[in-house]
PALUM-323223 format. One record per residue (C-alpha): residue in one letter; x, y, z. Coordinates in steps of 0.2 Angstrom, whole numbers, padded with zeros to 4 digits, always signed. Example, Ala and Ser with C-alpha at 12.3 -4.5 7.8 and 13.67 -1.06 7.14 Angstrom:
<lotors>
a+0062-0022+0039s+0068-0005+0036
</lotors>
This chain:
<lotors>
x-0007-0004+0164x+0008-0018+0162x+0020-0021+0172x+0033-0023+0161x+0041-0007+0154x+0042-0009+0135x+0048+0005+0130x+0064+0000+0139x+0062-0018+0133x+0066-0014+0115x+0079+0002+0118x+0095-0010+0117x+0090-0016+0099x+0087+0002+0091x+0107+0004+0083x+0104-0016+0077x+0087-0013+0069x+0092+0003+0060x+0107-0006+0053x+0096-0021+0047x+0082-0009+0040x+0094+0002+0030x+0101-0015+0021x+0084-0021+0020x+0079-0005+0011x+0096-0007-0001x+0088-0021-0007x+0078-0016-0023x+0062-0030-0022x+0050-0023-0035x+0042-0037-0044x+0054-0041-0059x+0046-0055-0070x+0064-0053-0080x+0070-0063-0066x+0056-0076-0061x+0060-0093-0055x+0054-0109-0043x+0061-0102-0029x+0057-0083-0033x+0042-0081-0039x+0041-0063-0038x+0059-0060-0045x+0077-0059-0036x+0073-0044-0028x+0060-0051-0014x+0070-0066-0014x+0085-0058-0010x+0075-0047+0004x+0068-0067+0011x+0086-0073+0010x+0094-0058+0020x+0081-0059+0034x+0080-0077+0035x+0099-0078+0037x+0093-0065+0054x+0080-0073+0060x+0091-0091+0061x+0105-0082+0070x+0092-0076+0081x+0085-0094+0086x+0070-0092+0078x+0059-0105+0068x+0059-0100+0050x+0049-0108+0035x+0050-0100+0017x+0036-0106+0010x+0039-0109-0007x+0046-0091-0009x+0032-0084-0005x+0032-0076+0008x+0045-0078+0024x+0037-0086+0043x+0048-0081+0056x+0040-0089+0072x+0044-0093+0091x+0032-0099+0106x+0020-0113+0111x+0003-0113+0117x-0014-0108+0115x-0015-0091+0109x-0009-0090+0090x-0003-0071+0087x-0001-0064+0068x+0011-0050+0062x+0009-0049+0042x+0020-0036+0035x+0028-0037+0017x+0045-0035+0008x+0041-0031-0009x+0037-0013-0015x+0030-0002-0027x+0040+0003-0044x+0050+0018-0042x+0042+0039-0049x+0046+0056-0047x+0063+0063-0042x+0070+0060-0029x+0081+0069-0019x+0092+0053-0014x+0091+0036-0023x+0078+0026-0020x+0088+0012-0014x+0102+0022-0006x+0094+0023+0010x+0099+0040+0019x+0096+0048+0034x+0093+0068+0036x+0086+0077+0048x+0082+0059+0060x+0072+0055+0045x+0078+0039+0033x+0074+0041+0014x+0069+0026+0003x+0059+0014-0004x+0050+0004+0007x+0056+0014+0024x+0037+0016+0027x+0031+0005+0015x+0032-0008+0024x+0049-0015+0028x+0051+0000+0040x+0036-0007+0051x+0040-0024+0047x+0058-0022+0055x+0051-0015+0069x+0038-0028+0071x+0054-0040+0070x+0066-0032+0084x+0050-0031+0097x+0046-0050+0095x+0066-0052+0095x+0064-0041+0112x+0051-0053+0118x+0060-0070+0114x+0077-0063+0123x+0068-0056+0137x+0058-0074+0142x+0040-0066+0139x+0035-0077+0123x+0028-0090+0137x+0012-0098+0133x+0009-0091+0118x+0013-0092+0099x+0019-0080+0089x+0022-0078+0068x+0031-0065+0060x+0025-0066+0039x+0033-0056+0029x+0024-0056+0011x+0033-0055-0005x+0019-0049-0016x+0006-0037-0007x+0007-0022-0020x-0001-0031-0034x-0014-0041-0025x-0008-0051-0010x-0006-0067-0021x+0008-0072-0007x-0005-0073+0006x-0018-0083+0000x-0005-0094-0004x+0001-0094+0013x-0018-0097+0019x-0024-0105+0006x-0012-0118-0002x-0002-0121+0012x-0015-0121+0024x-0008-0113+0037x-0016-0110+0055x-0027-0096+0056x-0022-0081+0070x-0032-0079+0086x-0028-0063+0084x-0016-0053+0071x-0010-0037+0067x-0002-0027+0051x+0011-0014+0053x+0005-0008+0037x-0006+0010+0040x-0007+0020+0053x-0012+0025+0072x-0019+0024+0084x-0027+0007+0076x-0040+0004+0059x-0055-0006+0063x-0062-0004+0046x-0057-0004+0028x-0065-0002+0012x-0069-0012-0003x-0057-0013-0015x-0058-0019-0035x-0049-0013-0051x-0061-0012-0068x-0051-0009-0083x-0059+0001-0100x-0052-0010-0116x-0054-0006-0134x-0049-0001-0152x-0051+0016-0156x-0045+0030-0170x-0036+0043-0161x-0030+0052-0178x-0019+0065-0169x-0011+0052-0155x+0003+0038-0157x+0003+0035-0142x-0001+0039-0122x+0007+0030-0108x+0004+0035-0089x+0005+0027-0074x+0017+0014-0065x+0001+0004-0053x-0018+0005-0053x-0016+0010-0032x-0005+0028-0039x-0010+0043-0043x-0003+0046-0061x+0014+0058-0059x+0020+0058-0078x+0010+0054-0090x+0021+0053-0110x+0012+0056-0126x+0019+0058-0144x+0007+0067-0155x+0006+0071-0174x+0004+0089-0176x+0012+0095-0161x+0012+0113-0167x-0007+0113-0161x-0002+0106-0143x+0011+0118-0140x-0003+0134-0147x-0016+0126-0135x-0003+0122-0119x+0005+0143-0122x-0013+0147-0118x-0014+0137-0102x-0001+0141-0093x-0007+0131-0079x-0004+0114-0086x+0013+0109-0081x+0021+0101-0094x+0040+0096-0102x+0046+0091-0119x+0056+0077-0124x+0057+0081-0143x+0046+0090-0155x+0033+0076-0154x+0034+0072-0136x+0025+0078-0120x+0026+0072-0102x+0011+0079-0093x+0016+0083-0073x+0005+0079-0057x+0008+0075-0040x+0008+0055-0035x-0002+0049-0020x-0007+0034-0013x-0024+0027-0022x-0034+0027-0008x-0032+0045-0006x-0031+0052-0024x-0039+0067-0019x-0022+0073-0013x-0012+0071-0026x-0014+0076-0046x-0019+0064-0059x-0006+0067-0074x-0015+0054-0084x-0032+0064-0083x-0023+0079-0086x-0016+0071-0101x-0034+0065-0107x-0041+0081-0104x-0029+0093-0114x-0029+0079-0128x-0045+0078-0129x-0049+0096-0130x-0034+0103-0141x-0038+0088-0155x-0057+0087-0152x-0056+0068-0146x-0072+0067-0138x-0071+0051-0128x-0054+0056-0122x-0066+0072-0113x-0077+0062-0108x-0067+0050-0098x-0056+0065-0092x-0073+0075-0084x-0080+0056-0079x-0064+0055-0068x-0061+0074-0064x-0071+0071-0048x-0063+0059-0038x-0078+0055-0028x-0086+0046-0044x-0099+0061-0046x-0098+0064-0063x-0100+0046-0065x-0115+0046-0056x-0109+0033-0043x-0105+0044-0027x-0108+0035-0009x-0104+0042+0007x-0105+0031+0024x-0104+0039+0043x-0090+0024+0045x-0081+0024+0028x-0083+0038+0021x-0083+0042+0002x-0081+0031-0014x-0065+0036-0022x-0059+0031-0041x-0043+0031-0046x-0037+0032-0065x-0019+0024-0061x-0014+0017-0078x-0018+0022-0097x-0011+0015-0111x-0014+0021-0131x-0004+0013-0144x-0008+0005-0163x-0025+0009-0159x-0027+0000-0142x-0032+0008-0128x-0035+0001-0109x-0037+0013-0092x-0038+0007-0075x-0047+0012-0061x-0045+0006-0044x-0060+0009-0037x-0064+0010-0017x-0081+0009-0005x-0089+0010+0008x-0102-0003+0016x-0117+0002+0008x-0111+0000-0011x-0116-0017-0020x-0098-0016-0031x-0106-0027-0047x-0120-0015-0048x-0109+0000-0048x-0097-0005-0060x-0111-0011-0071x-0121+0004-0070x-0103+0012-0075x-0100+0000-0088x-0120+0001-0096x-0116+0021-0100x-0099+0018-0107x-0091+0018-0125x-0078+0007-0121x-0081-0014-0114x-0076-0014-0098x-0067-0029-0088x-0066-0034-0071x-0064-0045-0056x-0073-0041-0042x-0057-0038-0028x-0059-0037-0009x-0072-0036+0003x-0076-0022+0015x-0067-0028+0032x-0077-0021+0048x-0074-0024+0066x-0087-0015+0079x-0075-0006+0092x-0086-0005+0103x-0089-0022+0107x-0073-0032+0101x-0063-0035+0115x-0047-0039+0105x-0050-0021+0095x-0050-0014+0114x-0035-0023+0118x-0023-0015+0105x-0032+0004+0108x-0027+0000+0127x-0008-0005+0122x-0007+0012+0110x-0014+0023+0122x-0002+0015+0139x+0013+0017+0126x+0011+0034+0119x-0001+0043+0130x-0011+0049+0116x-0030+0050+0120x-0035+0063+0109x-0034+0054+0091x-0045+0041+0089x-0046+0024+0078x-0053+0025+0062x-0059+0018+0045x-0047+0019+0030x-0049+0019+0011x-0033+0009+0010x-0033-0011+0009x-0021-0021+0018x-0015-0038+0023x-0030-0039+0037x-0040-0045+0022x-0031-0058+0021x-0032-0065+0035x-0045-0069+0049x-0047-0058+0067x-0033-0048+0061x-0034-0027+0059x-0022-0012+0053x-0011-0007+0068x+0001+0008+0063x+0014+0011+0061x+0013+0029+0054x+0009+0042+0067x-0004+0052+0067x-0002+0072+0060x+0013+0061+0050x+0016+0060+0030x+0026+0047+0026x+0026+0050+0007x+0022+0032+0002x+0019+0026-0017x+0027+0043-0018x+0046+0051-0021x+0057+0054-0006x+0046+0038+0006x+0056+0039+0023x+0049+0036+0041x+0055+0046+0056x+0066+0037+0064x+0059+0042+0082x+0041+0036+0075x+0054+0018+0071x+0059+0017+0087x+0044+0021+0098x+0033+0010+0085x+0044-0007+0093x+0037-0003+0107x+0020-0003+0105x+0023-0022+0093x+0030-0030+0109x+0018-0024+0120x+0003-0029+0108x+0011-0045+0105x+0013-0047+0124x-0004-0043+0129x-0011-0050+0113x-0004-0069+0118x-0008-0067+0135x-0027-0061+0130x-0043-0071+0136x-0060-0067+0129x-0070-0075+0143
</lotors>
């Protein structure tokens, strides 16, 4: 048990970091491309994010270094021990309705609604007022410490390998990503997108679009049809499929969205949309990819795995496109250990109408907790700051910025029995969950940079 008492440590900065979290979360930074240049590469938005904490961080006194616009390295210390926080500013495109604007961030019921609360500049803020905590209080001795906050993480983590890769930076000793949950993630799946592309007669169909990211579960998926009298006849005789109308022509299918690396719990719009399409103007390759991809598990497709560690395969249709006789579906697809990812997708490929393309995404990242001594460090510091003994670590579906970088896991900052509705409408985190997560980041930065594994 350490001596220090963090959760004391970091209860004077609580009013400062909610202050700088709700303008952080003003800040719309979903990739623009409109507004691309040299020194924002991922548009104004992140760039503006990068400038606002930058501005912080100097004030602060600590080192800062923007990387080409990349990403934002906020750092403090000298010594042996290299410690990694990787959190990210950009987020994902906006869906649903929401019952405040995205990017009006408000608080109800100790809860603050936004884009990006949870996702991840909440945690990153955090992460940012516990180092500060540190740094003020003298206990960054011996030790280094960087603070990166990446600009492109939700379409790929380009910001990253070009932090590791192009500028060459120093790998952690140990790191950590405030970007999943609690009590700690010692494993994560694979994960690669594979896209179906063709040119194909849908006689009845001008056009579909569904989906804002591969990593979503469809909520709305548009099509305009030719003879719509025969969609309204078949959708007045099921009554379950919830629909609206924007003209005489127009349908928006309505699901539920959800993270892609849980799409079991939401529902998929776009295969809802294939489906009824497919049945109600006898489109037979729009039924078959609708009952290819009605299990989530990949049964239908023949391609289910299950590991004791990592669970289930899960394939996510996240965007579909029609339009002039082109059409293109994604599917982020997610596994465990034992899958060989080329095979699969091939195996998917050799039994499909369509050409399909991919590039073969991230590996499986795996750490044994019962014999690495920094995984043990971290449950140690979670367990001393909450008390909590009864959840456990675990594996995830989700991929994060641990893949990015060596010696470095998942590490909150949702709590367990907690949805934090993110990828979804109405995203906030608890603000209790804010506070008592800047805690746990000082002491496992603390006890992270004082750690020796012999």
């Amino acid at each position: 048990m350490s001596e220090i008492n963090f959760k004391d440590l970091v209860k004077p900065y609580f009013n400062e970091a909610l202050k700088t979290l709700k303008k952080d979360v003003s800040i719309n930074s979903i990739y623009d491309a409109s507004t691309i240049s040299e020194d924002a590469p991922y548009g104004k938005g992140v760039k503006e994010c990068f400038d606002f904490l930058k501005e912080i961080a100097l004030k602060d006194g600590f080192n800062v270094d923007t990387c080409d616009g990349r990403a934002l390295e906020i750092s403090f210390g000298e010594g042996k021990n290299l410690i990694y926080v990787l959190a990210h500013q950009d987020v994902v495109p906006v869906s649903g309705k929401w019952k405040f604007g995205p990017f009006n961030p408000t608080i109800e019921d100790g809860k603050l609604y936004g884009r990006g609360t949870s996702d991840d500049k909440g945690p990153g803020i955090s992460a940012y007022y516990a180092l500060k905590a540190l740094k003020d209080n003298g206990l960054i001795k011996n030790y280094r410490v960087r603070l990166v906050f990446g600009g492109d993480e939700e379409r790929g983590s380009s910001c990253l390998k070009y932090y590791f890769e192009t500028l060459k930076k120093e790998d952690p000793t140990y790191g950590f990503t405030p970007d999943a949950e609690f009590p700690l993630i010692y494993g994560e799946k694979g994960i690669t997108d594979y896209k179906y592309v063709g040119d194909i007669n849908l006689e009845n169909i001008e056009y579909i679009k569904a989906g804002v990211v591969s990593n979503s579960v469809i909520d709305r998926a548009e099509v305009r049809v030719k003879k719509p009298e025969l969609l309204d006849e078949y959708l007045k005789k099921h009554d379950l499929i919830k629909f609206e109308k924007l003209d005489s022509n127009t349908f928006v299918f309505l699901g539920k969205a959800a993270h892609g690396s849980t799409p079991e719990i939401g529902i998929n719009a776009g295969i809802i949309a294939l489906s009824t399409l497919g049945d109600c103007y006898n489109e037979s390759l729009l039924s078959l990819l609708a009952n290819e991809y009605g299990d989530v598990n990949g049964k239908n497709l023949y391609c289910y795995y299950e590991t004791k560690n990592m669970g289930k395969t899960t394939y996510n249709v996240g965007l579909i496109d029609y339009l002039n006789g082109h059409f293109e579906m994604t599917v982020n697809f997610r596994y465990p250990e034992n899958v060989d990812v080329v095979s699969t997708i091939e195996k998917i490929k050799s039994a499909s109408p369509l050409n399909i393309e991919y590039k073969k995404g991230s590996d499986v990242l795996y750490f044994d907790p019962e014999e690495n001594k920094f995984i043990q460090e971290l449950a140690k510091v979670y367990v001393e700051e909450t008390g909590d003994t009864v959840n456990k670590m675990m594996t995830i579906g989700g991929g994060t910025y641990a893949k990015e970088a060596k010696n470095t896991v998942a590490f909150g900052s949702c709590f367990p029995g907690k949805v934090d509705h993110i990828h979804e409408e109405n995203e906030k985190i608890d603000l209790e969950d804010f506070y008592n997560s800047m805690s746990i980041y000082a002491h496992a930065i603390y006890s992270l940079g004082n750690l020796n594994e012999n």
